[in-house]
C-alpha positions, 0 to 999 in steps of 0.5 A, spaced: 378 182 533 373 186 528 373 194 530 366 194 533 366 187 536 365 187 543 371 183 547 365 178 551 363 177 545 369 174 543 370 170 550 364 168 550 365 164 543 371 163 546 370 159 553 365 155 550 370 152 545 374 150 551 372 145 557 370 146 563 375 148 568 371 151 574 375 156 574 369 159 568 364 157 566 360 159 560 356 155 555 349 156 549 346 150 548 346 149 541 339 147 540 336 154 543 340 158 538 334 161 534 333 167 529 327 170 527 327 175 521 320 178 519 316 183 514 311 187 516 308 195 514 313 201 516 312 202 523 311 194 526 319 193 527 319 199 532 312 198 535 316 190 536 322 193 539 319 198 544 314 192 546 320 187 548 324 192 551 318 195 555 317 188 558 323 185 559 324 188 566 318 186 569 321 179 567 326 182 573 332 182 567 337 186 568 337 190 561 343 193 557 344 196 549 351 194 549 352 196 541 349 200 535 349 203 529 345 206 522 345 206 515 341 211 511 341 210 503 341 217 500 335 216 496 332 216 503 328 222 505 331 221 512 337 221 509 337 228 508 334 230 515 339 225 518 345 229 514 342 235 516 342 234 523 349 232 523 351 238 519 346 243 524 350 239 530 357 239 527 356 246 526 354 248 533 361 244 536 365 248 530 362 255 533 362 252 540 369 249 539 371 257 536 369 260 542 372 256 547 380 256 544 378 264 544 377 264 551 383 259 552 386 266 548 384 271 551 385 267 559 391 266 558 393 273 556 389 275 563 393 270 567 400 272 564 398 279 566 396 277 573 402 273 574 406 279 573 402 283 577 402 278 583 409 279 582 410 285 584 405 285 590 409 278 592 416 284 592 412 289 595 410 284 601 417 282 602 419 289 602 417 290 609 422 285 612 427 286 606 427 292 601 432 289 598 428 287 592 424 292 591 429 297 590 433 292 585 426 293 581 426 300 580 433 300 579 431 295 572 425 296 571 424 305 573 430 309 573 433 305 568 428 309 563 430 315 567 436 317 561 442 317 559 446 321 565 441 320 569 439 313 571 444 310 576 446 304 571 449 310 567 451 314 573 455 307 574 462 309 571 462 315 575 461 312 581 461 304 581 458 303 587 453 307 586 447 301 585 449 297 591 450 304 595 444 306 593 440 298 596 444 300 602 439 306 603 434 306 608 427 309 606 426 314 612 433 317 611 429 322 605 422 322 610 421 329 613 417 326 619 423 322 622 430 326 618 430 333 617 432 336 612 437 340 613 439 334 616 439 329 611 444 329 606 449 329 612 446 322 615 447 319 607 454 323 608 456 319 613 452 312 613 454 311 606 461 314 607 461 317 599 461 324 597 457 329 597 455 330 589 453 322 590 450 323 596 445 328 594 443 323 588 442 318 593 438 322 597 433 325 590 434 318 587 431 315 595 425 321 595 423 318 587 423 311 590 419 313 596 414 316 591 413 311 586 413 307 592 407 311 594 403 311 588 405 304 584 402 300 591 395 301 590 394 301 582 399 294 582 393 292 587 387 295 584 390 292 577 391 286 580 385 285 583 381 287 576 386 283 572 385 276 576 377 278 577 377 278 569 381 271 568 377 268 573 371 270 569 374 267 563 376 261 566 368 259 568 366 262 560 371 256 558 368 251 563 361 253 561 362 253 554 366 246 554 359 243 558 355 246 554 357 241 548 358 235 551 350 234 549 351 236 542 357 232 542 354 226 546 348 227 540 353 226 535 357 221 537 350 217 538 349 218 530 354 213 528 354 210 522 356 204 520 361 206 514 364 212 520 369 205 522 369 201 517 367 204 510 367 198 506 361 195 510 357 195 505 361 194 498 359 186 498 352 187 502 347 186 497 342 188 501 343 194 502 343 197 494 342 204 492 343 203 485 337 199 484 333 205 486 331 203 493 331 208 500 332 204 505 335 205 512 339 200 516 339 199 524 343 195 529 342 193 536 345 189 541 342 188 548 345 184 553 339 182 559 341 177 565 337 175 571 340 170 577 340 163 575 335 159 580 340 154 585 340 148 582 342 144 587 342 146 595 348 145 596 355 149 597 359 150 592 365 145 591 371 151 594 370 157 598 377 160 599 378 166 604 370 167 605 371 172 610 375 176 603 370 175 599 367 182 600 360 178 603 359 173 596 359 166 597 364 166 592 370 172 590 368 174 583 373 178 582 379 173 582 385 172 578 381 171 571 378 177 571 383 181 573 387 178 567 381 179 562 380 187 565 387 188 562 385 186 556 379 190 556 383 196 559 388 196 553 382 195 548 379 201 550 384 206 552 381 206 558 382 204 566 378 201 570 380 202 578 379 195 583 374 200 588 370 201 581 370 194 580 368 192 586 362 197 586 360 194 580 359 187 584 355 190 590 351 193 585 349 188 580 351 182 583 347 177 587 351 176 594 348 168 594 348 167 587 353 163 583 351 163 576 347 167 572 343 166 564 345 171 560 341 173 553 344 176 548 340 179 543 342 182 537 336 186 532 338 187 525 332 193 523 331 195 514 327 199 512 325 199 505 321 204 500 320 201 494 319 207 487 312 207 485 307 205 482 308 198 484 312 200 490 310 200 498 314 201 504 316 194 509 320 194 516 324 187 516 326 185 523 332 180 523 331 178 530 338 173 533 337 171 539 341 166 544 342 164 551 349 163 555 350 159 562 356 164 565 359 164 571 359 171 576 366 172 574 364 171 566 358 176 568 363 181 571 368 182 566 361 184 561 359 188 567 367 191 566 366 192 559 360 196 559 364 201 563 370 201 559 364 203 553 361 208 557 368 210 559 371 210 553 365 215 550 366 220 556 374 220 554 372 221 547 367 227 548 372 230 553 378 230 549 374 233 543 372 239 547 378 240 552 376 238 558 379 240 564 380 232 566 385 231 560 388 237 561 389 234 569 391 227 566 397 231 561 400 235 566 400 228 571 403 224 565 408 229 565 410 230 573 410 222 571 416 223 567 420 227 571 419 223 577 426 220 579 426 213 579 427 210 585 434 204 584 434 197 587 437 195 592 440 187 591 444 185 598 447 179 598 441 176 602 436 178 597 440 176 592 441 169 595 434 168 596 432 169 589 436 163 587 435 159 592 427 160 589 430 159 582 433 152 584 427 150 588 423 150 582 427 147 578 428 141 582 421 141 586 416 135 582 410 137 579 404 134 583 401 135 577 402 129 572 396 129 568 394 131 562 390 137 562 384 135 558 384 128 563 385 133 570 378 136 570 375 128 571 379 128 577 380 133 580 375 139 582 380 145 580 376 152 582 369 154 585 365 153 579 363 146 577 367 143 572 361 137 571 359 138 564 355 133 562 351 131 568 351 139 570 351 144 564 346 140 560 341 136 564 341 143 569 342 149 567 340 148 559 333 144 561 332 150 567 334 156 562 328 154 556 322 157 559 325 163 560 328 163 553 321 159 551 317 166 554 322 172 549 321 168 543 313 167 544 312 174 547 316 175 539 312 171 535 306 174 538 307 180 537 309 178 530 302 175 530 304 168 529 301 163 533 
């Protein structure tokens, strides 16, 4: 598959090569396939364009832009204007983009220094249990800049359970209002058993604690309180910047132009010839509009598994086919598409009785000529292709998944480019993911036993289906979708779509002003 080529595209072309199962439907009638290429003076192919998209819905369709693109040639004098835009857009993501990873920076240099300062407060808070901590932290991170000879850690090698004797003290050992202080230095004398050098060091070093201990309190909260005010404030600058671009980026994005992915596009297209001396311009669009098919026959379908489970539809949309094809979606785009989001799609876009849909594809093909002077003169070329399909619910399903997978992928495209916080969450899920431990089988004897008995059955149960697969579907109804061909798709469903295929190519050619 091409880059740039949609996935049901593809699977349309492809389920309509194969026959009929039941199990998916899908089919153009070859005689209604019709394209529609027309010149008029600049400005016609835009009018064309607004006029048909304008009236669709009233026609009640359901209508999508599926794809686009642009190509403007230099000698164009859109083509500077487009350039310009571009480079305007891309210079307002670059300064954008700058300001941000600043305040990436700065935040996280403010949440390191509150981080510390939380610390501090979490040891302050555990000290009214337990000091235990607290005065372990000035000893490190205070009196251990003190001097030599005067911290602890040096008065070590004259008293080496100085450090631990000094943990051991009780605050209110050194405070006036509950110890006198005559009577102080015989208390640490006698609760510590040491000398009476080392307990006057104990009892300076204890009053310095109680005053650091005084003073370091409130500047640790008024800091941390400041500090975590400012990295807050940070945060919400980096989240008001990364959406203040994402419709820059959206803008941008939307300017795609068909040589951004794949630059070899036009090296053999000979209607785009800048060397010539023609300014012209290039658009592409395909739409993608479907209404529910009238019941062709008033009757059930021939297979109704599990009604109850079929989240209120005749028939379940959501079968085995689409979940195997929305793999395939997923893997194409790099996106993932959940089962409630699946769902919702069909409450939303679906008809509960309805099991079959027509779906028109239309692909418009815009070039715009401008010819040098004197003889030269300015054309619209519209290049219309249409063609009608007959789908089935689940067949309609999966486009409806691939256009949530498009925007999805857009999204994902805009978020990584301006950092998200939404990446940045599925990174670190992805991480948590590595770490987690994995979980061992357990395989008993009865499990063991019941996994080759399985094996053993099924090579020795007879296939009750002996038929050759091309013969099955003309005697056996597989599916809840008709597997009659030629009595159903041609004579029912190709007859009943021409007046609705006969009204878009009148309303086209009327506004062309033929016939």
């Amino acid at each position: 598959m091409a880059k740039g080529d949609l996935f049901c595209t593809e699977l349309r072309n492809e389920l309509a090569k194969k026959m009929v199962s039941g199990w998916a439907v899908c089919g153009a009638p070859l005689e209604m396939e019709k394209t529609i290429d027309y010149t008029t003076l600049r400005g016609g192919a835009s009018n064309m364009y607004h006029s048909l998209i304008f009236v669709i819905p009233k026609w009640d369709y359901t209508l999508k832009k599926v794809n686009e693109w642009m190509e403007v040639t230099p000698e164009f004098e859109y083509y500077k204007l487009t350039i310009e835009q571009k480079q305007q857009l891309q210079s307002t993501i670059r300064d954008g983009l700058m300001r941000a990873a600043e305040a990436v920076k700065d935040y996280e240099l403010l949440v390191h220094d509150a981080e510390r300062y939380r610390e501090m407060l979490d040891y302050f808070l555990a000290a009214k249990k337990d000091e235990h901590v607290l005065r372990t932290l000035f000893v490190d991170r205070v009196d251990a800049f003190t001097g030599e000879g005067y911290s602890l850690v040096t008065m070590a090698r004259r008293w080496p359970t100085i450090i631990s004797d000094f943990i051991r003290m009780k605050t209110e050992w050194t405070d006036s209002a509950k110890v006198k202080p005559e009577e102080q230095l015989v208390m640490i004398r006698k609760e510590m058993d040491v000398s009476a050098a080392e307990a006057t060091v104990l009892k300076t070093k204890n009053e310095l604690y109680r005053e650091w201990k005084k003073l370091f309190f409130p500047l640790v909260k008024e800091r941390y309180a400041r500090i975590q005010n400012l990295a807050d404030a940070r945060k919400k600058s980096v989240d008001e910047y990364r959406k203040w671009l994402v419709p820059y980026v959206a803008r941008y994005k939307m300017m795609k132009e068909k040589l951004d992915e794949d630059p070899s596009a036009f090296i053999d297209d000979a209607y785009i010839t800048p060397a010539v001396g023609l300014a012209q311009a290039r658009t592409f669009v395909e739409l993608w509009m479907w209404k529910p098919a009238r019941q062709q026959e008033m009757r059930k379908p021939e297979w109704r598994p599990h009604e109850k489970k079929n989240h209120g539809f005749v028939v379940e949309p959501y079968d085995d086919f689409v979940k195997a094809k929305k793999k395939e979606i997923e893997e194409m785009y790099g996106v993932e598409i959940t089962d409630a989001e699946v769902v919702k799609m069909m409450e939303k876009n679906l008809k509960k009785d309805t099991v079959y849909y027509w779906l028109i594809d239309i692909t418009i093909d815009f070039n715009l000529i401008k010819a040098p002077p004197p003889k030269g003169t300015e054309l619209d070329n519209p290049v219309f292709y249409i063609k009608p399909w007959t789908l089935s619910q689940n067949v309609l399903l999966l486009h409806l998944i691939e256009l949530k997978a498009r925007e999805k992928r857009f999204e994902k495209e805009i978020d990584e480019l301006i950092g998200a916080d939404s990446i940045e969450k599925s990174i670190a899920k992805r991480i948590e993911k590595e770490f987690e431990e994995k979980k061992e089988e357990k395989t008993g004897l009865r499990q063991g036993w019941s996994k080759s008995r399985s094996k053993w059955s099924e090579r020795w149960t007879p296939k009750r289906l002996w038929l050759n697969e091309n013969l099955i579907p003309y005697f056996i109804h597989r599916g809840p979708y008709t597997p009659i061909f030629r009595e159903r798709l041609t004579k029912h469903f190709a007859s009943s779509i021409a007046p609705y295929y006969d009204q878009i190519i009148s309303f086209i050619q009327k506004e062309m002003g033929y016939g």
